[in-house]
C-alpha positions as CSV (number, residue, x, y, z in Angstrom):
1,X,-39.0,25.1,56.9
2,X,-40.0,21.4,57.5
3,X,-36.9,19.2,56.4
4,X,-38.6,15.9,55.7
5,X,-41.5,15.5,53.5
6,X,-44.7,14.3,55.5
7,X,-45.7,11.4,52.7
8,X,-41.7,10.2,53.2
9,X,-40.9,7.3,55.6
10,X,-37.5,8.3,56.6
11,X,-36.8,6.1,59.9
12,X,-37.8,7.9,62.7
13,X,-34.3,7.4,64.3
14,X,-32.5,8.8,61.6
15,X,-34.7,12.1,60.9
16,X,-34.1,12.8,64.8
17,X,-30.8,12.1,64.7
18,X,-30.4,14.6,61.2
19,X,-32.9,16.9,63.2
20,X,-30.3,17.1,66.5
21,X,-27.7,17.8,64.0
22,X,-29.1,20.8,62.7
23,X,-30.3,22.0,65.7
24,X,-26.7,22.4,67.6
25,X,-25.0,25.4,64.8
26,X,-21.9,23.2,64.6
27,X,-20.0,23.8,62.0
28,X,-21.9,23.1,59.0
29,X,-19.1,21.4,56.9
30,X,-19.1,18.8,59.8
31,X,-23.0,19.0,59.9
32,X,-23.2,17.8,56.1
33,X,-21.1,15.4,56.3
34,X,-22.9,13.6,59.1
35,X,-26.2,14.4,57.8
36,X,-25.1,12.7,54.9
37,X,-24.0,9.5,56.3
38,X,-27.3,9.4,57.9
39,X,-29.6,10.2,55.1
40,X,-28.1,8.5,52.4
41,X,-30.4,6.0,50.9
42,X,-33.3,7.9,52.7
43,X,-34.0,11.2,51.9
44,X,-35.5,12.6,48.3
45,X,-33.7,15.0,46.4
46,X,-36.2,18.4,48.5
47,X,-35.0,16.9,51.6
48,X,-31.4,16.8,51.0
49,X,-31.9,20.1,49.5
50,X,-34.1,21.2,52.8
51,X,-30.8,19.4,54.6
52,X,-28.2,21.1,52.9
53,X,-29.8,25.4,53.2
54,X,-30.3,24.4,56.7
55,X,-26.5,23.2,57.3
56,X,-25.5,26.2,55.0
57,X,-28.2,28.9,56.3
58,X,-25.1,31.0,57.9
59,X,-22.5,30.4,55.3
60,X,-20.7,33.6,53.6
61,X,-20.3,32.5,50.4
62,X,-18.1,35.9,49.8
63,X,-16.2,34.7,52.6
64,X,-15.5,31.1,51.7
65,X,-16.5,30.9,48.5
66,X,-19.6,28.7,47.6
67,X,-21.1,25.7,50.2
68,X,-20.0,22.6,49.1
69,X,-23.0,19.6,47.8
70,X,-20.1,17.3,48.3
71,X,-17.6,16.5,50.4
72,X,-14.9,13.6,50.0
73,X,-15.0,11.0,52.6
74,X,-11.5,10.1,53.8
75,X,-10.9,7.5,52.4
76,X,-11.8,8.8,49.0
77,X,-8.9,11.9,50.3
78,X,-6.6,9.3,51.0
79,X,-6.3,6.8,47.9
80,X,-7.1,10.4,45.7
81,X,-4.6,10.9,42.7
82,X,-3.2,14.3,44.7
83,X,-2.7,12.4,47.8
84,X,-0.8,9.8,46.0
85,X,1.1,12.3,43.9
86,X,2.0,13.8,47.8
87,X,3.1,10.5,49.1
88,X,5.5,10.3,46.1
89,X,7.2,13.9,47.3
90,X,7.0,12.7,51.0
91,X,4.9,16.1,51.7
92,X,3.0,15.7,54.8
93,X,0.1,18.0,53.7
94,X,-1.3,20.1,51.1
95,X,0.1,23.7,52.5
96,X,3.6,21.6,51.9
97,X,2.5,20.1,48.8
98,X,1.7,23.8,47.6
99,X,4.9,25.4,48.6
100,X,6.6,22.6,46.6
101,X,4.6,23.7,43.5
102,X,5.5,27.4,44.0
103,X,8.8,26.6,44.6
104,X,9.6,24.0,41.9
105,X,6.8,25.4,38.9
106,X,8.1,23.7,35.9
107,X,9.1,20.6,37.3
108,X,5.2,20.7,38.5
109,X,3.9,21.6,35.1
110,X,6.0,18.6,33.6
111,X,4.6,15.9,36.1
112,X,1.0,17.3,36.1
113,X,1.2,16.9,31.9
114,X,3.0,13.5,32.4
115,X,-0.2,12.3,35.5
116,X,-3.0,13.7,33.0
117,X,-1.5,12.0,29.6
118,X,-1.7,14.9,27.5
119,X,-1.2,13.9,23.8
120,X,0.6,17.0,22.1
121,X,0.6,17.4,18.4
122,X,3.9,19.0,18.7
123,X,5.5,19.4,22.1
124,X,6.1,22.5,23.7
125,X,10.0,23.6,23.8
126,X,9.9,24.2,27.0
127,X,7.4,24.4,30.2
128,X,7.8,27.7,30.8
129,X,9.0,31.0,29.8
130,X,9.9,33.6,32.0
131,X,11.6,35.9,29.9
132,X,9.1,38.5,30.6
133,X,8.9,38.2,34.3
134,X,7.0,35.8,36.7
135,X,3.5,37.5,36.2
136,X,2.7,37.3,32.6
137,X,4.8,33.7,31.8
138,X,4.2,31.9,28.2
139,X,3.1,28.5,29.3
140,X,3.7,25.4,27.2
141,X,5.9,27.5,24.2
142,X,5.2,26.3,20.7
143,X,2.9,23.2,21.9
144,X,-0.5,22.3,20.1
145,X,-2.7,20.0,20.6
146,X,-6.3,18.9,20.3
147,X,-7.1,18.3,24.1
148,X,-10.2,15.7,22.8
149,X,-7.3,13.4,22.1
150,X,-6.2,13.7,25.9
151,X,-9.6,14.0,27.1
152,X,-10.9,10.6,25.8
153,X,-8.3,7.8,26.2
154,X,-9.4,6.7,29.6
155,X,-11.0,2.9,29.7
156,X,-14.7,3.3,29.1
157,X,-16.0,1.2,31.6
158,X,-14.4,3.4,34.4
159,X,-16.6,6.3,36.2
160,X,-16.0,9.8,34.2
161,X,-16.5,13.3,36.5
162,X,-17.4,15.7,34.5
């Protein structure tokens, strides 16, 4: 499959370099990225497409779940709300961060509800029930609310991912 389109003037420097990258079977979540870097502001939507089944031609998506389109840069990572939220819990990464949650669930829920804003009609009594054991837990007891009214509070002019 030809990556770049014949009519499209990517430079020749960069398709070689993308071409090189492709060519070596490294792994392909390190292959995308840098392919990325290189193509962006080059390619047309078939080549990154072309781009991205050649980086992902080997990937078992039943083995690690679907290839990725995107990946965060690291600086996006580092300034990310989790990251910050990880700093806060001096947690060094997120296998730590993760055993924290596990370990401390409703204080978790509470934070996560406090970070996202959500507006309850009326507040739950509690975070959590356990009454009836750890795998079937009543989240949130007696809370409603109308999540549009958390979903939509965010200053308009900022960038929404939906």
């Amino acid at each position: 499959m030809a990556v770049f389109e014949p009519q499209h003037r990517i430079p020749e420097s960069v398709s070689a370099q993308v071409e090189s990258l492709l060519s070596r079977n490294n792994d392909p979540l390190v292959t995308w990225q840098n392919c990325v870097s290189l193509l962006r502001g080059h390619a047309t939507p078939r080549e990154w497409a072309n781009v991205w089944k050649q980086c992902f031609a080997d990937w078992e998506p039943a083995e690690r779940g679907p290839a990725p389109m995107w990946l965060p840069e690291a600086s996006d990572l580092a300034n990310s709300n989790l990251a910050r939220w990880m700093r806060e819990k001096k947690v060094a990464d997120f296998p730590a961060f993760h055993r924290w949650t596990a370990g401390h669930r409703e204080q978790f829920w509470l934070e996560a509800i406090q970070r996202l804003e959500i507006k309850f009609q009326t507040p739950p009594t509690k975070i959590a029930d356990f009454s009836n054991g750890l795998e079937t837990p009543n989240w949130l007891p007696g809370a409603r609310l109308n999540i549009a009214e958390s979903c939509f509070q965010a200053d308009e002019s900022k960038t929404a991912i939906v």
